[in-house]
N, CA, C and O atoms as a GROMACS GRO file, in nm:
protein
  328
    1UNK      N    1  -1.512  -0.396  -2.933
    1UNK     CA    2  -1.376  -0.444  -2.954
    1UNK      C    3  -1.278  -0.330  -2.934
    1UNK      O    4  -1.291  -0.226  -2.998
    2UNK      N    5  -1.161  -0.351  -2.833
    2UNK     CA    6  -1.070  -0.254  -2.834
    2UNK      C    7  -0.942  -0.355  -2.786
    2UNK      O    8  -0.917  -0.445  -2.706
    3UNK      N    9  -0.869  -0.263  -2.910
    3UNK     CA   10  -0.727  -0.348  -2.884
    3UNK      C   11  -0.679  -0.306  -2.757
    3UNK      O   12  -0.711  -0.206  -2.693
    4UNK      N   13  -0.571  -0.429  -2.720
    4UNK     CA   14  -0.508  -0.451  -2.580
    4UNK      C   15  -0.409  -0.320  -2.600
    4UNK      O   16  -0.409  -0.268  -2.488
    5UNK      N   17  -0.325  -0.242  -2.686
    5UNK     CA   18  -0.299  -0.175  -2.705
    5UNK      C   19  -0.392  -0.041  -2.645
    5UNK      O   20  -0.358   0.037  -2.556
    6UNK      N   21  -0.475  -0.041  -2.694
    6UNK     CA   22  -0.535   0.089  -2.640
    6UNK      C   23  -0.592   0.108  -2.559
    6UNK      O   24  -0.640   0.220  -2.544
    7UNK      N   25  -0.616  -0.010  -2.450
    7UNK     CA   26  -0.692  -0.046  -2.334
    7UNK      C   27  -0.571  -0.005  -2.250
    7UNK      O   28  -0.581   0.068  -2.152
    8UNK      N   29  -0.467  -0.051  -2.289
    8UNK     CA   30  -0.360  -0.014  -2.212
    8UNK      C   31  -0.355   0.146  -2.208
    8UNK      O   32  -0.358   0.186  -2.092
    9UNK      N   33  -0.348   0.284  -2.337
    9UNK     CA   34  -0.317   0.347  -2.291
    9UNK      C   35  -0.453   0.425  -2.205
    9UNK      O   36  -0.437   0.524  -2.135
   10UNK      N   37  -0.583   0.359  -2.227
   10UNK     CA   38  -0.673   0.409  -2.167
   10UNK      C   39  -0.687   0.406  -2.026
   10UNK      O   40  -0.745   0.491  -1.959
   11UNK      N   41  -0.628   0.296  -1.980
   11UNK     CA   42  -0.587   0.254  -1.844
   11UNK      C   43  -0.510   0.374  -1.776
   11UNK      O   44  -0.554   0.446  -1.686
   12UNK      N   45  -0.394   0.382  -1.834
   12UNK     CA   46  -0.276   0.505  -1.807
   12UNK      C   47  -0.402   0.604  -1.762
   12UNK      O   48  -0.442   0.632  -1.649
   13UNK      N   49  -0.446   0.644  -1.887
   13UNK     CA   50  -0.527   0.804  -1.847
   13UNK      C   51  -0.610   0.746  -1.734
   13UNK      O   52  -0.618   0.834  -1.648
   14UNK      N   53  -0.677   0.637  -1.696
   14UNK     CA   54  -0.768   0.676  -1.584
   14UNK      C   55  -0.658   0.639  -1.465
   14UNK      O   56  -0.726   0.621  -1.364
   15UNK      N   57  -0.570   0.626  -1.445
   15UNK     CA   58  -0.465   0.627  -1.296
   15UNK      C   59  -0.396   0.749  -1.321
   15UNK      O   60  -0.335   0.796  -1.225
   16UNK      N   61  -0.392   0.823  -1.451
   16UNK     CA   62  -0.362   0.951  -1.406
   16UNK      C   63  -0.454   1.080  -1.409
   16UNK      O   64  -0.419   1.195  -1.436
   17UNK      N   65  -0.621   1.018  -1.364
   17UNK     CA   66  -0.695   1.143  -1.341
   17UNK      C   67  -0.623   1.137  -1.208
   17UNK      O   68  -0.532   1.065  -1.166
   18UNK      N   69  -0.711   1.264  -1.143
   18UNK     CA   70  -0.688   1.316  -1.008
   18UNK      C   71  -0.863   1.330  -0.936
   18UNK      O   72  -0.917   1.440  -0.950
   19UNK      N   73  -0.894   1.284  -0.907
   19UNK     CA   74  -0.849   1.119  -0.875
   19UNK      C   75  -0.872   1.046  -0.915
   19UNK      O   76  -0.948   1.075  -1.007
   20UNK      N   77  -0.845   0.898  -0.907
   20UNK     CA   78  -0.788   0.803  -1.032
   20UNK      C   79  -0.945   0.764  -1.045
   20UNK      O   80  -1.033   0.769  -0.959
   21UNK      N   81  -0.951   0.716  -1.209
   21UNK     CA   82  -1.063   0.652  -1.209
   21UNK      C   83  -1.050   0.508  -1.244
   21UNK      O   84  -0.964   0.466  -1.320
   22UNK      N   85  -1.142   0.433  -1.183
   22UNK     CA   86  -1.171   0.293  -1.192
   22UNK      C   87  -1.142   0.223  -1.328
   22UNK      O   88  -1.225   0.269  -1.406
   23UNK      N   89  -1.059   0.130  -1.396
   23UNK     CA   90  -1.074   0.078  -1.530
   23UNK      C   91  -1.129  -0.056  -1.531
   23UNK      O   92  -1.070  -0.135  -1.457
   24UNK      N   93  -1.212  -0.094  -1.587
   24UNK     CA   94  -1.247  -0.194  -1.579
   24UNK      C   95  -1.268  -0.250  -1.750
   24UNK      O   96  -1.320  -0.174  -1.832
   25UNK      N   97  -1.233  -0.357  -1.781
   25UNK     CA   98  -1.250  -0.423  -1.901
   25UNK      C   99  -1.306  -0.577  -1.925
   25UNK      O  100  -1.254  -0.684  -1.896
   26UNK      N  101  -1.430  -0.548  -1.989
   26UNK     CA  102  -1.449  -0.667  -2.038
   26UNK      C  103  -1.492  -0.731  -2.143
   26UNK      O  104  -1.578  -0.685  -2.218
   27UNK      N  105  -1.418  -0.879  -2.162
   27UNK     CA  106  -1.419  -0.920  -2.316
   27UNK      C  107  -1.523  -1.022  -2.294
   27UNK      O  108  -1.577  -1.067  -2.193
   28UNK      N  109  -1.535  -1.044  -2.424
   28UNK     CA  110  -1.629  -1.175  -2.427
   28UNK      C  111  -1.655  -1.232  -2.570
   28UNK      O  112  -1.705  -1.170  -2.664
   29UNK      N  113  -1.614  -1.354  -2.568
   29UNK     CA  114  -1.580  -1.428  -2.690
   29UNK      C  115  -1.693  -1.521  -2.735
   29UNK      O  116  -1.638  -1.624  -2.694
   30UNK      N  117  -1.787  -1.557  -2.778
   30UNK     CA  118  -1.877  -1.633  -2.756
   30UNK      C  119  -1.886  -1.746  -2.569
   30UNK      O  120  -1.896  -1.671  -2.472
   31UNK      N  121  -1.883  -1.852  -2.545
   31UNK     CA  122  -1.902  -1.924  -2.392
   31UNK      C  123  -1.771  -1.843  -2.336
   31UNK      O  124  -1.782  -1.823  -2.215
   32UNK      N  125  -1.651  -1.793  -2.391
   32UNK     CA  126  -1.525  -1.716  -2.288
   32UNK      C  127  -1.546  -1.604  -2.268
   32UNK      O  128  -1.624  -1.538  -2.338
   33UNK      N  129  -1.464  -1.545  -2.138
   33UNK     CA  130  -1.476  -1.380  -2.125
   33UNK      C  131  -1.345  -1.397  -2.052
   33UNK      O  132  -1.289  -1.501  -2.017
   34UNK      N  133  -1.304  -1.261  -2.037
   34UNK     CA  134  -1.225  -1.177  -1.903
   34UNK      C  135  -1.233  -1.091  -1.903
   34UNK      O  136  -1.246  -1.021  -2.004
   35UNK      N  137  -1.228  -1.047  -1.770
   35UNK     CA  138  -1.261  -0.928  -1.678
   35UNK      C  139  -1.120  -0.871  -1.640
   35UNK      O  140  -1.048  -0.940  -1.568
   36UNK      N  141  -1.091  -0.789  -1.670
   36UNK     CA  142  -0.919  -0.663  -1.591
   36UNK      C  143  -0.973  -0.581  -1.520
   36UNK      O  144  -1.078  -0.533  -1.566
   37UNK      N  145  -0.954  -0.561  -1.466
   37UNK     CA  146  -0.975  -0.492  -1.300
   37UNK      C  147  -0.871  -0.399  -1.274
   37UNK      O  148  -0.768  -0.454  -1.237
   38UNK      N  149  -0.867  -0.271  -1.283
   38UNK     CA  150  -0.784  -0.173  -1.196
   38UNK      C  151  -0.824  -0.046  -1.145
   38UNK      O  152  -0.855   0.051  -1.215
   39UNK      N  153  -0.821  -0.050  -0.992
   39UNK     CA  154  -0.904   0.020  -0.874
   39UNK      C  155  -0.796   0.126  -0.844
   39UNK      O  156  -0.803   0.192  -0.740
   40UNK      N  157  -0.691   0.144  -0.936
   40UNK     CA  158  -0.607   0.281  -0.921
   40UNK      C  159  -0.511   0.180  -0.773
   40UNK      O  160  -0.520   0.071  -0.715
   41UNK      N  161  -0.414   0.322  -0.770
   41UNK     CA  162  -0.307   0.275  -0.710
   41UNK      C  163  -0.277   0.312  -0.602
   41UNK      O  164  -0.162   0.347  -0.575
   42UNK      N  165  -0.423   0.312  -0.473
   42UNK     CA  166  -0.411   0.331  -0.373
   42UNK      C  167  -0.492   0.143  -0.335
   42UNK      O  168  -0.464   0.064  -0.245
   43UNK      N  169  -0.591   0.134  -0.447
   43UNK     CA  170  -0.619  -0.012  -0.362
   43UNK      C  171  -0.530  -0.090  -0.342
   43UNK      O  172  -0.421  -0.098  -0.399
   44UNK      N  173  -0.586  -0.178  -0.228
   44UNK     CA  174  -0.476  -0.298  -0.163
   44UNK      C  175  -0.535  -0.402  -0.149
   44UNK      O  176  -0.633  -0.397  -0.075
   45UNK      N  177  -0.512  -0.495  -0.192
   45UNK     CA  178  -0.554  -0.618  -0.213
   45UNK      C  179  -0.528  -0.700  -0.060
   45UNK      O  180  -0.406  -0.707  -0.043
   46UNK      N  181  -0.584  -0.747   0.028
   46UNK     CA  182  -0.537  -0.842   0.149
   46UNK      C  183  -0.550  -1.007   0.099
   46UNK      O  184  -0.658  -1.051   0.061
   47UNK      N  185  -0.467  -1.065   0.103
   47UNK     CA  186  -0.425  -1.180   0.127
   47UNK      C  187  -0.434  -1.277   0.240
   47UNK      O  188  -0.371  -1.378   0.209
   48UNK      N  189  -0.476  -1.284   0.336
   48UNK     CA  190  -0.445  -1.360   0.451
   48UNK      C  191  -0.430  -1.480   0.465
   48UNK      O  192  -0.428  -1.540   0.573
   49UNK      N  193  -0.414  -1.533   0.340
   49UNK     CA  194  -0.395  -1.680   0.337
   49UNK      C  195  -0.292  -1.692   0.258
   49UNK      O  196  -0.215  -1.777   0.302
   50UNK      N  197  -0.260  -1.651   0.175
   50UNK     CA  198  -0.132  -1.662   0.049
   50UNK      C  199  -0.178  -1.775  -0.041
   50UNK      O  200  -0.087  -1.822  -0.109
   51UNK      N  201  -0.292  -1.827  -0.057
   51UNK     CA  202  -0.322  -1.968  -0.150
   51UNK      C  203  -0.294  -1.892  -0.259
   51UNK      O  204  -0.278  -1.770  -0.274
   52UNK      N  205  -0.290  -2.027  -0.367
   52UNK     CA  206  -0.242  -1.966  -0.502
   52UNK      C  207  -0.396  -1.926  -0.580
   52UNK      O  208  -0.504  -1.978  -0.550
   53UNK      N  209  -0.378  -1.834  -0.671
   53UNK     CA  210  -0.462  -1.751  -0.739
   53UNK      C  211  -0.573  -1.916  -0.778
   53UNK      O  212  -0.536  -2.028  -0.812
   54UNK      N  213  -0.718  -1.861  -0.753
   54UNK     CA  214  -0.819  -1.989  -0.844
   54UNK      C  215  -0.862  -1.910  -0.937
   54UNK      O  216  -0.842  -1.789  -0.930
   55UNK      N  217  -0.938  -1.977  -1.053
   55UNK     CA  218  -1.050  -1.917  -1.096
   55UNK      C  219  -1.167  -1.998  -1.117
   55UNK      O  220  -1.166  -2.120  -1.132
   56UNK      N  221  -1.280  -1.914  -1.116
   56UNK     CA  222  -1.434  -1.952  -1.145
   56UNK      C  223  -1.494  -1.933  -1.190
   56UNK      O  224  -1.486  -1.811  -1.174
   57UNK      N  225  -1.586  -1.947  -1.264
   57UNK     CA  226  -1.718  -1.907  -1.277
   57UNK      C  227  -1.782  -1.851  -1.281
   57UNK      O  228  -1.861  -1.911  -1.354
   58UNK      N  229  -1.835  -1.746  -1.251
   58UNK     CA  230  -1.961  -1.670  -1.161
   58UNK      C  231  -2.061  -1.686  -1.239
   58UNK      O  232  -2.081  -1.680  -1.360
   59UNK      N  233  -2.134  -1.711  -1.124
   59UNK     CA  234  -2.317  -1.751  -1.180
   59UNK      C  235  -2.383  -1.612  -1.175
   59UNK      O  236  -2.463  -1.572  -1.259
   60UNK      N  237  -2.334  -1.529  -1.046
   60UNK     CA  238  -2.429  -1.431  -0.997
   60UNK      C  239  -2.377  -1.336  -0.898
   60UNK      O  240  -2.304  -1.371  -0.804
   61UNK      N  241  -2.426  -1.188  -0.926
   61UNK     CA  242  -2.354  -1.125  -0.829
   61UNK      C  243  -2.528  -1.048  -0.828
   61UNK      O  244  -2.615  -1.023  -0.912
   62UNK      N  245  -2.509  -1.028  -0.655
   62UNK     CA  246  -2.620  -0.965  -0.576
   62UNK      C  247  -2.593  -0.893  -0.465
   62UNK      O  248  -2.514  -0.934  -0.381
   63UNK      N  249  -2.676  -0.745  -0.451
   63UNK     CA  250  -2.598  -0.696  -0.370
   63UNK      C  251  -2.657  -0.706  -0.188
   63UNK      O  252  -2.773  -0.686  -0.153
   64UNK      N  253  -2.572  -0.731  -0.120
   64UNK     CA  254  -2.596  -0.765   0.011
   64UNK      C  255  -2.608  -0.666   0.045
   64UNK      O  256  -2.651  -0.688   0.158
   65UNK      N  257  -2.603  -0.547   0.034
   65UNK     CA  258  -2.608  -0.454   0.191
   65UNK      C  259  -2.496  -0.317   0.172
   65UNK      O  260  -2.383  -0.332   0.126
   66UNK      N  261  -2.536  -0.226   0.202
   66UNK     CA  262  -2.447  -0.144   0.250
   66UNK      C  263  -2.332  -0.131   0.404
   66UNK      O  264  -2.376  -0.152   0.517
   67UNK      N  265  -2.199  -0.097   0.378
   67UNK     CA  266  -2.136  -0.087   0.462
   67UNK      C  267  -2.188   0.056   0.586
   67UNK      O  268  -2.261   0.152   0.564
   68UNK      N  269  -2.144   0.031   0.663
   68UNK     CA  270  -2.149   0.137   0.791
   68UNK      C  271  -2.091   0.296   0.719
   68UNK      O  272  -2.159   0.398   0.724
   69UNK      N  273  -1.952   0.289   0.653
   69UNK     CA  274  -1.911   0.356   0.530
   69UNK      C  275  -1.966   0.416   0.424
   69UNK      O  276  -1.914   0.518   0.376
   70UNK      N  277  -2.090   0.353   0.367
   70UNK     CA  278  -2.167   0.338   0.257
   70UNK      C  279  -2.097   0.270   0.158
   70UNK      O  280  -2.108   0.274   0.035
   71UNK      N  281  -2.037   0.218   0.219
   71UNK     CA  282  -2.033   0.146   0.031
   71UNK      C  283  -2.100   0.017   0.002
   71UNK      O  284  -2.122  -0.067   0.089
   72UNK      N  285  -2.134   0.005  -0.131
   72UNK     CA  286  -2.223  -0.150  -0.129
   72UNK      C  287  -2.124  -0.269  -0.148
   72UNK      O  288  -2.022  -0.287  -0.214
   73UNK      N  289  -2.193  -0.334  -0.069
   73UNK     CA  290  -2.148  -0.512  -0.060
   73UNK      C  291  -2.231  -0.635  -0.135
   73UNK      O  292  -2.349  -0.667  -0.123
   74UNK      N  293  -2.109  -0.700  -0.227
   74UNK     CA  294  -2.114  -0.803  -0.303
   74UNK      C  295  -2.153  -0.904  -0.246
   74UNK      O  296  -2.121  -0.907  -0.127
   75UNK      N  297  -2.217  -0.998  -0.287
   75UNK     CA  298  -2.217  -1.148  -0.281
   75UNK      C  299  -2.204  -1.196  -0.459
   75UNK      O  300  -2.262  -1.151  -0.558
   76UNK      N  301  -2.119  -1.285  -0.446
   76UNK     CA  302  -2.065  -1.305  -0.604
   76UNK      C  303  -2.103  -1.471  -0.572
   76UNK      O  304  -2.076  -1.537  -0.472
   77UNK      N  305  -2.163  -1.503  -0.677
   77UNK     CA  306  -2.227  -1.703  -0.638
   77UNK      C  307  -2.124  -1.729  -0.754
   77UNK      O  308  -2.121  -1.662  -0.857
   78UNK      N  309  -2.042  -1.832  -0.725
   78UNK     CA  310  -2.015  -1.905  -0.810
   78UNK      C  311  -2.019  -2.030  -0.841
   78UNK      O  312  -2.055  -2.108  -0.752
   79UNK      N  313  -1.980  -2.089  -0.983
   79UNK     CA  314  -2.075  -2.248  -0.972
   79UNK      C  315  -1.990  -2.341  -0.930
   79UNK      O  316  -1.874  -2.330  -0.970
   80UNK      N  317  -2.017  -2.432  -0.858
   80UNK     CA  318  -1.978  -2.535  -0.740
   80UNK      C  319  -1.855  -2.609  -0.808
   80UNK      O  320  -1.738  -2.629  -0.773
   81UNK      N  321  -1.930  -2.642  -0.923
   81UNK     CA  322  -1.790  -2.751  -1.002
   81UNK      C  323  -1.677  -2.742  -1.019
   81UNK      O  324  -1.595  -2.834  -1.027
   82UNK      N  325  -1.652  -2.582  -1.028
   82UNK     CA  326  -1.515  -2.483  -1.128
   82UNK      C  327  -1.430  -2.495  -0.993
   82UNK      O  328  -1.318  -2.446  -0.987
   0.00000   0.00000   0.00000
């Protein structure tokens, strides 16, 4: 348990290492959760569609493969209904 308060200023300190570090937070309430996500303030999010924000589910995340780059690649399953 950490208050939203202090997640916040923990956040601050990791966008102001050099270089930034990843924050990631997650809650979980008995069947609820959320996930905050911040990849510092060079990531860029692409859009190419502009649909409005969904949310889902996720059943499962597995990793597909490395990039040419190295970095590893997601496959995130989510469940059909949501």
């Amino acid at each position: 348990d950490m208050a939203e308060a202090d997640a916040v200023k923990l956040d601050a300190l990791c966008r102001a290492a050099s270089p930034p570090i990843a924050f990631l937070r997650a809650d979980v309430r008995g069947l609820c959760g959320s996930v905050f996500v911040d990849l510092g303030p060079e990531f860029v999010c692409v859009d190419p569609t502009g649909e409005a924000v969904k949310s889902a589910i996720v059943e499962r995340v597995d990793v597909a493969g490395t990039s040419a780059s190295g970095e590893t690649k997601l496959t995130i399953q989510c469940v059909d209904d949501e």
